[in-house]
Each structure stands twice: as C-alpha cells, then as structure tokens.
C-alpha positions in Angstrom: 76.8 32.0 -18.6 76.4 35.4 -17.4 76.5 36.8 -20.9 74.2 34.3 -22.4 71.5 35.6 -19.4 72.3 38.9 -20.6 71.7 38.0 -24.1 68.7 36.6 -23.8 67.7 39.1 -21.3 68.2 42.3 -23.8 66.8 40.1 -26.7 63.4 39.6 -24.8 63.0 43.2 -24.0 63.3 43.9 -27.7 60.9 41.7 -29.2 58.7 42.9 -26.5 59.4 46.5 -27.4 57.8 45.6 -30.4 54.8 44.7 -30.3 51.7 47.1 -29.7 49.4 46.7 -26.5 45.7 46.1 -27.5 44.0 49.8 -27.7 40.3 50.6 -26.1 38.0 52.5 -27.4 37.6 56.0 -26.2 34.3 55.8 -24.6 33.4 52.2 -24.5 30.5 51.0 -26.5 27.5 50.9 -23.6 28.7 54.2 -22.8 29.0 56.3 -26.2 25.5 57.5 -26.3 25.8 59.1 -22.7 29.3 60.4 -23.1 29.5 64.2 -23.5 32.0 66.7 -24.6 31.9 69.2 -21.8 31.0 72.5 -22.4 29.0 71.1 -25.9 25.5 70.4 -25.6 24.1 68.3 -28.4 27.3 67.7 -30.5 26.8 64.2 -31.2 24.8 63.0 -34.8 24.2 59.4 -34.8 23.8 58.1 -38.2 20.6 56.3 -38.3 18.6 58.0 -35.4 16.1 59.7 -37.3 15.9 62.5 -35.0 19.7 62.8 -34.9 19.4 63.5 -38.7 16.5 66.0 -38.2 18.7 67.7 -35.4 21.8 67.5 -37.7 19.7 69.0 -40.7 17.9 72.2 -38.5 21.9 72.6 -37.3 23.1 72.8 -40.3 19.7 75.3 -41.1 20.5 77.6 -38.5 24.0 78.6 -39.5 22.5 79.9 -42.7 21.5 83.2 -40.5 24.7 83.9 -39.2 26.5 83.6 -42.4 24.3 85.5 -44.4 25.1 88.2 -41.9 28.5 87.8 -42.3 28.9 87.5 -45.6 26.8 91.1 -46.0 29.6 92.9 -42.9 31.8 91.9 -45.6 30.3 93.5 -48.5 29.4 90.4 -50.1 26.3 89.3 -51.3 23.8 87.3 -49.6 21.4 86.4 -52.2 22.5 82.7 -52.6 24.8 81.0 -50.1 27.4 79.1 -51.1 27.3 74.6 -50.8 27.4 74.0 -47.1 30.2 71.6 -46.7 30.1 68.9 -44.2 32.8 66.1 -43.7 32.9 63.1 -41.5 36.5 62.0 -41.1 36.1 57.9 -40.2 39.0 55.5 -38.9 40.8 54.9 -36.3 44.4 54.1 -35.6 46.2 53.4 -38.8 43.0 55.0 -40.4 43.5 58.2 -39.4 47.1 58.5 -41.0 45.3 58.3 -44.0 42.5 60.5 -43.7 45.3 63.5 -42.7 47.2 62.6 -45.6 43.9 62.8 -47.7 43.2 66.3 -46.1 46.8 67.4 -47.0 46.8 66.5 -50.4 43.0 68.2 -50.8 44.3 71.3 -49.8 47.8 71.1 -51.4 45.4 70.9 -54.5 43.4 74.3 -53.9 40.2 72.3 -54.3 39.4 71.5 -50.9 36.3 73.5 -50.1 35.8 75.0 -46.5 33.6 72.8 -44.2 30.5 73.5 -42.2 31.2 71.2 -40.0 33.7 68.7 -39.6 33.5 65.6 -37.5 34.1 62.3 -37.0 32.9 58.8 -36.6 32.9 55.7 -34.6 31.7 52.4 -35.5 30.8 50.6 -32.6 32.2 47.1 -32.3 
C-alpha cells in the first residue's frame, strides 16, 4: 500500500515536472506604451505611429554625423557612407531559438553585415 502511494506519488510529480507554466508578457499590453528602459529616453519605435517612424528615420539621420567622423579618425573616406543596417529581431519563446540560430549561421557565413541598430519586437496580443 505504502509503495503504491509512493508510486503514484513520484509519478505525479513527474508529469507535473513536465509541463510548462503559462508565460506573461514582459510589460503587459495596457502598459507597453508607458514602459521605459531606464536610463534610455526615446528607445521605443512603434511600427505604425507615424511619428514613431519620423523619429526612427531622423535617428537613424543623425548617426550619419558621428560616423562620418569616425570613419575620417580612421583614415577612411567619408564621401559615401556605407548601407545603414537596421534589424528587428521578432518572436518570443521558441521564436527566439530561431532567430539566434539565424544570427549564427549569418555570421558563420561572413555575410552578415554590421547593424545600425538592432532591436526587437512585440506583438501585442
């Protein structure tokens, strides 16, 4: 009797073991727009605000300054810039295994170009 308790018992905490509690977002929905990262002013883009993407463009604009000026302390011509590179990793969870394993195999490759900015996204749900 005793072992059958104890059976069942350890049987029990191992299907339990396996399963996955639910996971919450982050920053919950309501909330995302007023959430900030501290010490970063401004460091959110929402796709579809208008002025986010004028904000996100004259960001992306004012970089240009700072790496022509770089690019000339090292000897190297400032005449054209090169592509600005921007990437916006999405997913979540199982997502993001693959994402990594995209980045990895891009630079294992030798193509993967430095980024501008890199950042990611969440779709509300």
């Amino acid at each position: 009797m005793l072992r059958n308790v104890v059976v069942a018992s350890l049987l029990v905490v191992w299907v339990a073991g396996c399963s996955a509690l639910p996971r919450n977002q982050a920053v919950p929905v309501r909330e995302a727009t007023r959430a900030i990262v501290p010490g970063l002013k401004d460091v959110r883009y929402i796709v579809g605000n208008p002025d986010d993407m004028r904000r996100l463009a004259r960001d992306v604009a004012a970089t240009w300054p700072r790496e022509r000026a770089w690019l000339a302390a090292q000897g190297k011509s400032t005449r054209q810039l090169p592509p600005s590179h921007l990437l916006a990793l999405s997913g979540g969870g199982d997502n993001e295994a693959f994402g990594a394993g995209l980045l990895n195999g891009w630079t294992a490759s030798g193509k993967r170009p430095e980024f501008l900015l890199v950042t990611g996204s969440v779709t509300a749900r």
